[in-house]
N, C-alpha and C positions, 0 to 999 in steps of 0.2 A: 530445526529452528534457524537452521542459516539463512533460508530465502527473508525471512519474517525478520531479523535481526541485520541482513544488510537493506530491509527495506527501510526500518527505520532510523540506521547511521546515517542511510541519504536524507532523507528527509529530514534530520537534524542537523544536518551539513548544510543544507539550503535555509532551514529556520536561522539556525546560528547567522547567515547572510543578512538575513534581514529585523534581529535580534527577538525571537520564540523561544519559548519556553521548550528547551528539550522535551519532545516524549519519551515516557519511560513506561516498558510492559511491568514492571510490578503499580501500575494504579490504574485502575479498572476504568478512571474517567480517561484515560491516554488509549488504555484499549480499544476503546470505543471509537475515539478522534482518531484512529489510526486504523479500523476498519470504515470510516468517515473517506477518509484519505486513499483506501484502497477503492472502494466502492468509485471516486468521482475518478481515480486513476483505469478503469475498467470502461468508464463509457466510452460509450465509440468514439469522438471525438478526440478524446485525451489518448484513447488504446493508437487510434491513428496519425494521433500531431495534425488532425484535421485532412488526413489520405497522405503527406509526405513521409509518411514510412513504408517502405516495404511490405511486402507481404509474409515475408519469414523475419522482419522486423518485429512487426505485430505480434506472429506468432509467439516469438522467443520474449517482448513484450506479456502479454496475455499470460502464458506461462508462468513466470515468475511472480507474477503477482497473484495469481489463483493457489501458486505455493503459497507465499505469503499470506493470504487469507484464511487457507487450509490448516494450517500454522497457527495461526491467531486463532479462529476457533476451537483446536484442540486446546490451546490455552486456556480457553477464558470460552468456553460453553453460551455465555448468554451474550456476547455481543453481536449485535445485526448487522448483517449486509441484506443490499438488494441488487447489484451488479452481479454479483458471486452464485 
């Protein structure tokens, strides 16, 4: 659960900036906004900062997040992706 668990400190680290409501994995509505959140993190465009990463950027990018997804479904069964 670590990839899945520092995906979402970052992510409430950048909320917190902009004043969001922490997500939290014990509420099934956050579960969701947070495979929401991995899904728009996964398109091409966001996976590549629009081609200004790397190629083993991407990669180690992509990775982590498919942890993190992999993670969250084992979690929580019924939440949807479509990047993933």
């Amino acid at each position: 659960m670590k990839a899945l668990e520092a995906y979402v400190a970052q992510k409430n680290s950048w909320g917190e900036l902009f004043g969001s409501k922490p997500l939290d994995l014990n509420n099934a509505k956050d579960r969701q906004a947070i495979a929401n959140s991995i899904d728009a993190d996964l398109s091409p465009e966001n996976l590549a900062c629009d081609g200004e990463l790397s190629r083993s950027a991407v990669q180690q990018k992509y990775t982590q997040l498919t942890r993190a997804a992999a993670q969250l479904k084992q979690l929580d069964s019924t939440v949807t992706f479509y990047e993933y």
